[in-house]
N, C-alpha and C positions, 0 to 999 in steps of 0.2 A: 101952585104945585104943578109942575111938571111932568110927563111921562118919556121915558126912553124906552126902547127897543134896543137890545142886540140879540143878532143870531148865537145860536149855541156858541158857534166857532169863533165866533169875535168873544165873546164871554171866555169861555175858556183859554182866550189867548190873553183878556187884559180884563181878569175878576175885580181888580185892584180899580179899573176905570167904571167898572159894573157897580161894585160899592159906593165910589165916590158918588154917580149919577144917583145912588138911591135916597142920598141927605137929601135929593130935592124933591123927589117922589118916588110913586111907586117904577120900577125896572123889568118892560116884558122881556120873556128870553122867548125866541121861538126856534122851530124845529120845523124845516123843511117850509119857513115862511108864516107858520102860523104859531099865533101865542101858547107856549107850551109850560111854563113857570112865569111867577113871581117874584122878583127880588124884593124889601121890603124893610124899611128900618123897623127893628124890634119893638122900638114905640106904637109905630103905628099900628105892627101887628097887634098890639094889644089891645090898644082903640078899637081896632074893627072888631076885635075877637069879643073886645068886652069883660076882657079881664082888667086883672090889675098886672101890677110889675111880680116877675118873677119871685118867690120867698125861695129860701133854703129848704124850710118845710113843708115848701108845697112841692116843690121838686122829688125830694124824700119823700113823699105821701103817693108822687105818683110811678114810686119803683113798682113793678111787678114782682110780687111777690113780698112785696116789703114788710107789708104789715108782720111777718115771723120774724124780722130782723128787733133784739131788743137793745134798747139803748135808754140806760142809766147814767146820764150824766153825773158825776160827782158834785156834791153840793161843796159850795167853798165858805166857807167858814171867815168872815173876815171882822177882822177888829179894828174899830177905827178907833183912834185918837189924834189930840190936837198935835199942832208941829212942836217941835222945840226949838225957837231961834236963842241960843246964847251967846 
């Protein structure tokens, strides 16, 4: 694993070469010289962080305010049968 550094202004000028760099590790940005963010492939954030991968329901769990929001999904009713090849 690798580390890069770019200054803000090199960041801002080529995000696109800031990303690429992050498949290999982690990407300091710094600000006036000193490390000021992290760039970070979202795996790895989760590694460190300790979670798992992203859910839909965990996302929706962590709206503000959510829990008032109701959702009923409609149940689907399905009927299965064999194929008919004639």
């Amino acid at each position: 694993m690798s580390v890069h550094t770019f200054s803000s202004r090199d960041f801002t000028r080529d995000v696109s070469a800031a990303k690429r760099a992050a498949t290999q590790g982690p990407v300091f940005i710094t600000d006036r010289g000193r490390p000021a963010f992290a760039l970070l492939r979202i795996e790895d954030y989760y590694r460190i962080a300790g979670h798992g991968e992203a859910t839909l329901l965990g996302v929706m769990d962590g709206i503000p305010g959510g829990e008032a929001i109701e959702f009923e999904p409609p149940r689907l009713d399905i009927q299965m049968r064999p194929a008919a090849f004639d």
